[in-house]
C-alpha positions in Angstrom: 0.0 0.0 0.0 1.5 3.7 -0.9 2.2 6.3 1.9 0.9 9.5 0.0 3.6 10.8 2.7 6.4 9.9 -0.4 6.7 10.4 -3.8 7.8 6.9 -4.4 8.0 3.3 -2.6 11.0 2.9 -3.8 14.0 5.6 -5.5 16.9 3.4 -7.1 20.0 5.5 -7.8 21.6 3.9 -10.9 20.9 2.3 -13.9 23.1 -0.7 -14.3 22.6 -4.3 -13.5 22.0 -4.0 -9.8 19.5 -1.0 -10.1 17.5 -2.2 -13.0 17.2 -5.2 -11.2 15.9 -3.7 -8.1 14.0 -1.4 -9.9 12.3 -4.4 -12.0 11.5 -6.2 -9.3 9.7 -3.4 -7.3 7.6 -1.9 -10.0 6.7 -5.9 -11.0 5.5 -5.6 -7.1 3.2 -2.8 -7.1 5.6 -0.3 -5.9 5.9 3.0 -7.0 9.7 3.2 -8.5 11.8 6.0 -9.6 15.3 5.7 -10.8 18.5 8.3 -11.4 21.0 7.7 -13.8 23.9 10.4 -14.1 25.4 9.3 -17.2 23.8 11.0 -20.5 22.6 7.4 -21.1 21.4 4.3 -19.1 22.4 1.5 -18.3 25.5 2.2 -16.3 29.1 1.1 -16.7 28.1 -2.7 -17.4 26.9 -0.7 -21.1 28.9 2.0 -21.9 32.4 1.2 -20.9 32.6 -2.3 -18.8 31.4 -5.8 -20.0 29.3 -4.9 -23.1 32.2 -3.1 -25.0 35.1 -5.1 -23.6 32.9 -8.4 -24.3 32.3 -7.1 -28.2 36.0 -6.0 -28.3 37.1 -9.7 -27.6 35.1 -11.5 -29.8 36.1 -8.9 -32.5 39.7 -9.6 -31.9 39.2 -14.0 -31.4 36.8 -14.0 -34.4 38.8 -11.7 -36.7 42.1 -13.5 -35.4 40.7 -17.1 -35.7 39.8 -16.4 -39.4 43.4 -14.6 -40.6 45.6 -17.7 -38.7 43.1 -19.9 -40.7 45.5 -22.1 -43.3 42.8 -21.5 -46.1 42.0 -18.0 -45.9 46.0 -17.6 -45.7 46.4 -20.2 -48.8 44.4 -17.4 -50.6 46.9 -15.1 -50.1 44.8 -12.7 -47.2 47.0 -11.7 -44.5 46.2 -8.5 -43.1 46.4 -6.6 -39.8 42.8 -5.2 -38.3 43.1 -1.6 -36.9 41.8 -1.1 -33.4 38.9 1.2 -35.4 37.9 -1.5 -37.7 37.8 -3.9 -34.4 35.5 -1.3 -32.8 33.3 -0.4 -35.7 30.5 -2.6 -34.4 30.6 -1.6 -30.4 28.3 1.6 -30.4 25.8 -0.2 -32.2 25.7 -3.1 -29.6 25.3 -0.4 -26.6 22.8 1.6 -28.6 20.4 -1.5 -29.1 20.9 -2.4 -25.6 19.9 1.4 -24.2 16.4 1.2 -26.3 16.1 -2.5 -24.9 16.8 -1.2 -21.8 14.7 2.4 -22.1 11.8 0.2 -23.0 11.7 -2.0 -19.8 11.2 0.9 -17.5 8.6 2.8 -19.8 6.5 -0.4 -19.6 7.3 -0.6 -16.2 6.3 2.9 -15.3 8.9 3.6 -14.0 10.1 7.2 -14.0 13.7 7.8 -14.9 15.5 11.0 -14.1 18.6 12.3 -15.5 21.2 13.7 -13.1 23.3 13.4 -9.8 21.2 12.1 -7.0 22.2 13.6 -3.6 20.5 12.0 -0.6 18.9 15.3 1.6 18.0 13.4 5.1 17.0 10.1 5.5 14.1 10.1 3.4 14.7 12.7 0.5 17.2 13.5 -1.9 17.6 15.6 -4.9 18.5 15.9 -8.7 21.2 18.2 -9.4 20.1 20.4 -6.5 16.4 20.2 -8.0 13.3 19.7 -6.6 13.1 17.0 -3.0 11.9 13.7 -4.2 10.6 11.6 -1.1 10.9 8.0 -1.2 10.0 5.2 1.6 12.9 2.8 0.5 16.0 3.5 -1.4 18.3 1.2 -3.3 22.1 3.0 -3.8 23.8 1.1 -7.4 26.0 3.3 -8.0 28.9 0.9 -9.3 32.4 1.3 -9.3 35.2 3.3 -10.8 39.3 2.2 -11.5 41.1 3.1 -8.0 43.4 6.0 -8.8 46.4 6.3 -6.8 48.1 9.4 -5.8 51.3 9.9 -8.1 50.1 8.3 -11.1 49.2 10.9 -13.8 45.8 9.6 -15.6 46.1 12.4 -17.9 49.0 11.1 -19.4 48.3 9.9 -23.3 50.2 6.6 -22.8 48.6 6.0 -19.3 45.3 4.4 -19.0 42.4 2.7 -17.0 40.1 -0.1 -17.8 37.6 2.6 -18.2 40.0 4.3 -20.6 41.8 1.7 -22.6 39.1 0.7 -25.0 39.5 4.6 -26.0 42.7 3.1 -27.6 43.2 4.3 -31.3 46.1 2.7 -32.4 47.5 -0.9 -31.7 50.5 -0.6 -29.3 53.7 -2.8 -30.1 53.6 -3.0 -25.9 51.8 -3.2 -23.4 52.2 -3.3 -19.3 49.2 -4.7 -17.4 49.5 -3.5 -13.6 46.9 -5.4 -11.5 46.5 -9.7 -12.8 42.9 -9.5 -11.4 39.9 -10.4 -13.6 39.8 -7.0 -15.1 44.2 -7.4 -15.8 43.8 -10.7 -16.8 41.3 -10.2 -19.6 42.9 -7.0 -20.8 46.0 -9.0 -20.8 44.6 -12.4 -22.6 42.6 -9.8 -25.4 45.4 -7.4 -26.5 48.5 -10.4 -26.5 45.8 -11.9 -29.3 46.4 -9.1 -31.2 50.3 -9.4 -31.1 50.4 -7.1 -28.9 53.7 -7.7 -26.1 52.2 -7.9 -22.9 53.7 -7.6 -19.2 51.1 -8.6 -17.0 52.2 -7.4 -13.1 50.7 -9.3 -10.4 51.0 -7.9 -6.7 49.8 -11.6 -5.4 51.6 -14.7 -5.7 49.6 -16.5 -7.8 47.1 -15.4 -10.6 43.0 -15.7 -9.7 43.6 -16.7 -6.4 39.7 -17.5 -5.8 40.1 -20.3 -8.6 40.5 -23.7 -8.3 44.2 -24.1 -8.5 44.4 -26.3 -11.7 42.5 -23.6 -13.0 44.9 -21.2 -12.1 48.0 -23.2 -13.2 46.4 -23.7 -16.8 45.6 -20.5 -17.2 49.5 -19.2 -16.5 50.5 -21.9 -18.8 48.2 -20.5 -21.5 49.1 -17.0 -21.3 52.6 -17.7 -21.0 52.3 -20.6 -23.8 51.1 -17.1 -25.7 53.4 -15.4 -25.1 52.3 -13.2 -22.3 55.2 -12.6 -19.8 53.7 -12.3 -15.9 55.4 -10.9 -12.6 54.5 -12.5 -9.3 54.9 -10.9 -5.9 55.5 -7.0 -7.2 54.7 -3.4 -5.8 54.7 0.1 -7.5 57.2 2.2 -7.0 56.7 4.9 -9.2 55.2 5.4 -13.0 57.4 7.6 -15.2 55.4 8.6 -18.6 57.3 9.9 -21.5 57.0 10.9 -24.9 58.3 7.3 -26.1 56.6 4.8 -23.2 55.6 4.2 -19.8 58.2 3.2 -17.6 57.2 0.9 -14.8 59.4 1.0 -11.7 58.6 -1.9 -8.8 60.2 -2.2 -5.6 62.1 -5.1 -6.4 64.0 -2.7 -8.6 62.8 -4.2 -11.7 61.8 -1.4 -14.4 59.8 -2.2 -17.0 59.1 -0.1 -20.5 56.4 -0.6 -22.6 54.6 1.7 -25.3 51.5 2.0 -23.2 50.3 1.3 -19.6 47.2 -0.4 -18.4 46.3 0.1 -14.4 43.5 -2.4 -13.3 44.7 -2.8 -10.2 41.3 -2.4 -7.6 38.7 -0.1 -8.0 36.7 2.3 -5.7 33.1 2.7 -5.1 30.8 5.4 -6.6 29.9 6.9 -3.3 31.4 10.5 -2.9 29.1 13.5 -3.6 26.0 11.5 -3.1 25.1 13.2 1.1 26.1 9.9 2.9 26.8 12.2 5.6 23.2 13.3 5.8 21.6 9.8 6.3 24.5 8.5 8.5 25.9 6.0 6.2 30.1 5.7 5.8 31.6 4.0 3.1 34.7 1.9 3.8 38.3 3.0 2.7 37.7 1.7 -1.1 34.2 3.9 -1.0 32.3 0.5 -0.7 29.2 -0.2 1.4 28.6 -2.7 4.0 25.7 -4.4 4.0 24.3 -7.6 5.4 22.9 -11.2 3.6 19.8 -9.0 2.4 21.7 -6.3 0.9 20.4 -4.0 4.1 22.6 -1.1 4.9 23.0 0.2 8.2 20.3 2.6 7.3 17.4 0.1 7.9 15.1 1.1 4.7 18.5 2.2 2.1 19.7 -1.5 0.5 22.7 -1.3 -1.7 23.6 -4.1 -4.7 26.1 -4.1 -7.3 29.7 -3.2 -7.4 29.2 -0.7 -4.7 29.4 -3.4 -2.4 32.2 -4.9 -3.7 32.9 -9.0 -3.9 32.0 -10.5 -6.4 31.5 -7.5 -9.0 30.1 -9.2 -11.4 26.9 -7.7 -13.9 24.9 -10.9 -13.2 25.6 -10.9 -9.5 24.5 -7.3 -9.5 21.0 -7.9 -11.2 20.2 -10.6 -9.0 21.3 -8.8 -5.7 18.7 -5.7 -6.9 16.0 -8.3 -7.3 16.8 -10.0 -4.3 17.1 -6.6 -2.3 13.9 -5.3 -3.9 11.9 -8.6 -3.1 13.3 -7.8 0.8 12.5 -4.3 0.9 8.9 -5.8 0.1 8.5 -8.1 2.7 9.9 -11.2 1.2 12.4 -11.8 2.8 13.5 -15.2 1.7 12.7 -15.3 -2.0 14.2 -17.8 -4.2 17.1 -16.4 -5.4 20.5 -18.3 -5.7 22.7 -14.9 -4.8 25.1 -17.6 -3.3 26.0 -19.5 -5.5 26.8 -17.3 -9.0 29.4 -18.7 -11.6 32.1 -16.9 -12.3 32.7 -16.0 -15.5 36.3 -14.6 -16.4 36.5 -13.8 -20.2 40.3 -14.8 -21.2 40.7 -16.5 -24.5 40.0 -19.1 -23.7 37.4 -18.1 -21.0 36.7 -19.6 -17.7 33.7 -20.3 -15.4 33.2 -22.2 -12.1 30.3 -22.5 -10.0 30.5 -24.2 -6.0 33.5 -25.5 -4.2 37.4 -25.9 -4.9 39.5 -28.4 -4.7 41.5 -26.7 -1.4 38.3 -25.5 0.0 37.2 -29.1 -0.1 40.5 -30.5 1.4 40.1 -27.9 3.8 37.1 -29.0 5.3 38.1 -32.1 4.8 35.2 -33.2 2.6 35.9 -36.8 0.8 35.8 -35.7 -2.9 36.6 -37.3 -5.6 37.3 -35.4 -9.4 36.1 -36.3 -12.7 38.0 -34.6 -15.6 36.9 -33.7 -19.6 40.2 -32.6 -21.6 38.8 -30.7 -24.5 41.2 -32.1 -26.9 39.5 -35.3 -27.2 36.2 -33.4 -27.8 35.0 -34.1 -31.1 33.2 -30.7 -30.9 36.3 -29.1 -30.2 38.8 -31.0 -32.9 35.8 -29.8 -35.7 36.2 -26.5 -34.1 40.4 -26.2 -33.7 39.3 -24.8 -30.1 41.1 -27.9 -28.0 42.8 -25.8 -25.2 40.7 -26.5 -21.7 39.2 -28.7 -19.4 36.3 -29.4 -17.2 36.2 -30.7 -14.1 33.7 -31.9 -11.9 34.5 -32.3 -8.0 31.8 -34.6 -6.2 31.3 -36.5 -3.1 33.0 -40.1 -2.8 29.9 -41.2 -1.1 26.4 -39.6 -2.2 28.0 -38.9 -5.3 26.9 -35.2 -4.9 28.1 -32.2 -7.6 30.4 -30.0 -5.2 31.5 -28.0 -7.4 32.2 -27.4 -11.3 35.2 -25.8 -13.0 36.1 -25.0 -16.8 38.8 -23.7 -18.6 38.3 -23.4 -22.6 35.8 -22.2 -25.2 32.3 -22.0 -24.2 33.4 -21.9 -20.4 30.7 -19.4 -19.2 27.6 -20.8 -21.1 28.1 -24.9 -20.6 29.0 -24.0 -16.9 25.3 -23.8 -16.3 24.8 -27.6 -17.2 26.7 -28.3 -13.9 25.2 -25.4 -11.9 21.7 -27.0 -12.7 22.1 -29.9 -11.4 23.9 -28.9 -8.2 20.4 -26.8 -7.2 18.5 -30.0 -7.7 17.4 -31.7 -4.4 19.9 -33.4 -2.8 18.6 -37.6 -4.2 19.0 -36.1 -7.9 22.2 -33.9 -7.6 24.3 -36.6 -8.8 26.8 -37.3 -10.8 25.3 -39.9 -12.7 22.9 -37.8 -14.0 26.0 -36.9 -16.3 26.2 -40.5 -17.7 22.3 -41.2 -17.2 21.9 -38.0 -19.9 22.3 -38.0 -23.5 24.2 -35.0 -24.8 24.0 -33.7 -28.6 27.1 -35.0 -30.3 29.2 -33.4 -31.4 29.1 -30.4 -28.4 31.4 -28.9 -25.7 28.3 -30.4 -23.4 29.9 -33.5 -23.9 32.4 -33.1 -21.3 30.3 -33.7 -18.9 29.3 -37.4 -20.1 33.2 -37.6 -20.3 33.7 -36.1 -17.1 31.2 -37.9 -14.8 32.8 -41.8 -16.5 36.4 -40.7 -15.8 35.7 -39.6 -12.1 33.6 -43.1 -11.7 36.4 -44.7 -12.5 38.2 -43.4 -9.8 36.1 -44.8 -7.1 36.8 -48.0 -5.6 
């Protein structure tokens, strides 16, 4: 029921992932929704200069790249070099189709959308761009993220940029530095070395991915290196030194390193300055993130917050489930059936990788008796038709009730067949089993496969 005491049930701020989401959800509800967007355009960073540009920009670069290494297009005598325009031409069409997708789900939604910077008034009323007070009962903050920018690093600098930046690129670099191996690095890193581009890729941990299953890990490093791709463990900025001719990397280690361009991806901060925290109590951490509980609740009882904002996992799917799971609690349903738990990852390297549930050490760890069924691509037939034999996937499941524990996959397709496993791990507990794998029949020839493949090898293990 409406309070005529508020403009709206509900004012999301944001208009990627984690506020359409939330905004969705609530107006599918029977609230009364209003959303801000600051940008000229909607749908948030995810649209204009995250996943849906960097995602068309990669399968510009495999697909161009997979047909110019092909023997028969090189046997009729085309061998040519793409120019990072040519590889972009496509990308503002993409985003434009998705904003009038996008536009369209609010208007038949009725949900009004206001263009501007929101700034939160007292607890129950904020502004756009110093406009008129709009009251709301409920507010969802998904504001997103930005690259971190450190003091002493000069932004502004032609040959110095951010994963916000870098797809601004104009001409193909003969070098590249990659500062930061996180996802973000990593795909930069995997992308631009397919276009022969030199690539030192700077990692700060020990070990690349450190979330992934380790043989996932140690594949991947093979790969990039088997590229090509030369990666640095266990390193710390000193200092950046742009010039005329290259970025000069200094590390503490005393290494230096010189490349023709630099990419920082190393963290990113929270869109949370300028938006009047201070008036409604609410204090983002030191990375400008929000704390919030399981149901995306702030401190502030009736302000949720969803979506890179928050931090872990930062991913565009987590972020739209997390709106609608936030919305659906700001409602009253508290415990809706939403799997914001248990999201894959999806990490898009070439080749890409996914993983849903537990890993190998987090198994060992609790000291849960596992046993591992393993699909190398290379003796796909799918994958032989297709010349894409790199990868693996790997089922981990429990000796005894045979029980999916978790599903990892390293190689082409990665992010879409992932959801095979992650299906039948939600199914109640007498039909999550392995042996639905090898009770199935699987198209043939597909990537799928692997599961079949999979599920017999880690049978064979038990005795």
């Amino acid at each position: 029921m409406s309070d005529s005491r508020f403009d709206y049930d509900l004012f999301v701020i944001g208009t990627g992932p984690g506020g359409e989401g939330a905004a969705m959800q609530a107006a599918k509800g029977g609230f009364r929704v209003g959303i801000a967007e600051r940008y000229r355009q909607i749908g948030g960073g995810c649209t204009h200069w995250g996943t849906i540009p960097s995602k068309a920009l990669r399968y510009a670069i495999t697909s161009t790249m997979n047909v110019l290494k092909n023997p028969t297009f090189r046997e009729m005598g085309i061998n040519t070099t793409p120019t990072m325009g040519q590889l972009k031409r496509g990308t503002q069409a993409i985003i434009g189709r998705q904003v009038s997708m996008r536009q369209s789900f609010y208007d038949r939604n009725q949900v009004n959308l206001f263009s501007g910077k929101a700034r939160f008034l007292d607890q129950h009323t904020l502004s756009i761009d110093g406009g008129e007070p709009i009251r709301s009962r409920f507010f969802v903050i998904a504001t997103g993220s930005r690259p971190f920018h450190p003091d002493g690093v000069d932004f502004n600098h032609p040959r110095i940029y951010d994963s916000d930046t870098i797809l601004g690129l104009d001409e193909k670099p003969a070098s590249m530095c990659v500062y930061g191996a996180g996802v973000i690095g990593v795909e930069y890193a995997s992308m631009f070395r397919n276009l022969g581009i030199k690539i030192n890729l700077i990692n700060t941990r020990s070990k690349l991915l450190e979330f992934l299953d380790d043989e996932i890990i140690d594949a991947l490093s093979y790969h990039l290196r088997d590229q090509g791709v030369v990666i640095r463990h266990d390193e710390e900025l000193d200092r950046i030194e742009g010039n005329d001719d290259g970025v000069i990397l200094h590390l503490k280690s005393g290494k230096r390193v010189k490349t023709d361009v630099l990419l920082w991806a190393n963290g990113r901060t929270g869109n949370t300055d300028d938006l009047g925290l201070d008036q409604i109590g609410l204090v983002p951490n030191e990375r400008g993130q929000l704390e919030v509980d399981d149901q995306f609740q702030t401190p502030v009882g009736h302000i949720h917050a969803v979506g890179d904002v928050i931090g872990f996992p930062s991913l565009a799917s987590a972020a739209y489930t997390q709106g609608r799971a936030a919305a659906m609690h700001l409602m009253g349903k508290a415990h809706g059936n939403l799997r914001i738990h248990d999201i894959p990852t999806g990490i898009y390297t070439s080749p890409e990788i996914s993983s849903v549930g537990k890993t190998e050490r987090e198994l060992t760890m609790a000291c849960v008796p596992y046993e591992v069924g393993q699909a190398q691509f290379k003796s796909l037939a799918r994958a032989q038709i297709t010349g894409q034999t790199v990868g693996m996937l790997k089922i981990l499941f429990h000796r005894e009730t045979l029980e999916v524990l978790g599903v990892h996959c390293f190689g082409a397709n990665a992010s879409e067949i992932i959801h095979i496993g992650q299906a039948v791990m939600h199914q109640e507990s007498e039909q999550n089993s392995i042996k639905y794998f090898i009770e199935t029949t699987f198209n043939y020839p597909t990537m799928a496969e692997a599961y079949r493949v999979a599920a017999l090898n880690g049978l064979n293990r038990l005795f």
